[in-house]
Steps between C-alpha positions, in 0.01 A plus 500: 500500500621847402466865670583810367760680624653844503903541594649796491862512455596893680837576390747755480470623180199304384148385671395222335116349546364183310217280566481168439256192520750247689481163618738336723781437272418743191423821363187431313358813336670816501205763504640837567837625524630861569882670577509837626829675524543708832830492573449509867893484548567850327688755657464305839627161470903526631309736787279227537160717491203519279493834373157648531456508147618135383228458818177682317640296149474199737198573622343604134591137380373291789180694455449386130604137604224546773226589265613217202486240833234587549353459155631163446321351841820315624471232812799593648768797436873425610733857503871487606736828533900428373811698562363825490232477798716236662775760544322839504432634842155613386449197314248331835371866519426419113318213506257616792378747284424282208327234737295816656412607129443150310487297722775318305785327762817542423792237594810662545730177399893417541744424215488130614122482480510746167767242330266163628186754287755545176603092509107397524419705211805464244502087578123528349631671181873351424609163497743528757574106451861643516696646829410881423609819625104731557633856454223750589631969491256652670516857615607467838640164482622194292403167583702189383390128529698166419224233436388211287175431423453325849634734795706773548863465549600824616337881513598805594354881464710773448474888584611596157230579292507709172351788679765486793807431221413777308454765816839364577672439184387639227607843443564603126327499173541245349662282819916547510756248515562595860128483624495137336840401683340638838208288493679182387740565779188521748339143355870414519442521880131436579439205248773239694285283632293465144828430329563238804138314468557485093826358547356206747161475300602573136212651341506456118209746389396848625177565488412893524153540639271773333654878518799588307540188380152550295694782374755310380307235342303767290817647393639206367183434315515766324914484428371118399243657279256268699213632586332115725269621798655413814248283745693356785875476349759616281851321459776780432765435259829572703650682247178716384437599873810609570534711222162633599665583855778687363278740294292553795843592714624681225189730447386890583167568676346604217588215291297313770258726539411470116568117437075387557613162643618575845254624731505875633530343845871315387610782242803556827492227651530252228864614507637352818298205464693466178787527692364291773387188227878515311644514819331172641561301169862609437607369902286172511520398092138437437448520128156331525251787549087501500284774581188355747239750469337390812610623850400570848158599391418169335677325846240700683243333338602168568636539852 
């Protein structure tokens, strides 16, 4: 027996809602999705505070996913708050409101649980029949996974989001030599451990779950002249993706700005998650790469 359900994925850049007739073990009908982009980490998130205006946009979205709930006459609703609210010191103060004003409930979740959310979902869209290496840039954070299609290996979230990297990092038009050297220098540092559990584990695929790597895989489309609709997965050709990265690096603002494929939300950010994807591949040799279009919000909806 199936219920319909409404998760809502609130991150930092993105709030994501979908709703979903579900059964124990599947997604069965997809009936209404929706992505609003409200990047609730601007101008706040190294401070760790929700600016009062990445609040309202906040607010203006959960709204609209209030009324289309509503609409759609779901049994249940399931809403979980990432890196953003998890860190923000107004992030509690955050939630109260939107529980006073929807009556929507908002679970303010930890990288562990928010990397068990992002396994869930991917395993139902890849074949992960393969030791794989789940690679999910958020805003606030990145979460990495080594799993089969069984249980998970190893997982561990990271405070180093596109949003935070670029605050940080990213200082010039179009990103210098230096900038690029100072953030692999930081991974250098803070990604030990993930260089440690691939060593002992051996992943032989990355998967990239939804975001920038959606980017990618329209990119390469269209530098393929392929022009497939992407469902559930895309599998990268190494060489294609990475020449897809170095554009991106390589690139002004405007260039961005004016290429219809990436989002207005990644037109920045898309850089240091460039920087963040080449960097992971080059240290750990993957050269088997597939996009998984579904990602904590699909998890959601099977927890």
């Amino acid at each position: 027996m199936s219920k319909r359900v409404a998760a809502l994925d609130l991150g930092t850049n993105t709030f994501h809602l979908i709703i979903a007739d579900v059964s124990e073990v599947e997604i069965q009908n997809i009936v209404f999705k929706e992505q609003r982009h409200v990047k609730l980490g601007e101008g706040g998130i190294n401070e760790g505070k929700i600016t009062e205006a990445a609040l309202r946009r906040g607010m203006d979205a959960l709204y609209a996913f209030h009324q289309s709930i509503s609409q759609n006459k779901v049994d249940s609703i399931r809403a979980v708050g990432t890196a953003a609210l998890r860190t923000a010191k107004n992030g509690f103060e955050f939630t109260q409101i939107v529980r006073h004003l929807t009556g929507i409930n908002i679970e303010i979740i930890d990288g562990e649980r928010e990397a068990s959310l992002i396994y869930q979902g991917v395993n139902k869209a890849v074949n992960l029949i393969d030791t794989s290496l789940i690679m999910d840039i958020g805003g606030g954070s990145v979460e990495f996974i080594i799993a089969d299609q069984y249980s998970i290996f190893w997982k561990k979230s990271y405070p180093i989001g596109a949003a935070k990297l670029m605050a940080s990092f990213h200082h010039s038009d179009p990103i210098s030599e230096s900038d690029i050297h100072s953030i692999e220098n930081y991974l250098d540092t803070v990604l030990e451990d993930l260089k440690s559990a691939s060593a002992e584990f051996k992943p032989v695929k990355l998967v990239g779950s939804a975001g920038s790597f959606e980017t990618f895989a329209e990119l390469c489309q269209l530098r393929l002249q392929t022009h497939t609709p992407i469902t559930k997965s895309f599998i990268f050709d190494a060489d294609e993706l990475e020449s897809v990265i170095s554009e991106i690096i390589s690139s002004t603002h405007t260039e961005r700005e004016n290429n219809t494929l990436i989002l207005p939300v990644r037109t920045d950010m898309i850089v240091v998650s460039s920087v963040l994807t080449k960097y992971v591949l080059r240290t750990l040799g993957i050269k088997n790469i597939e996009l998984s279009t579904f990602a904590l919000r699909e998890g959601l909806l099977l927890d």
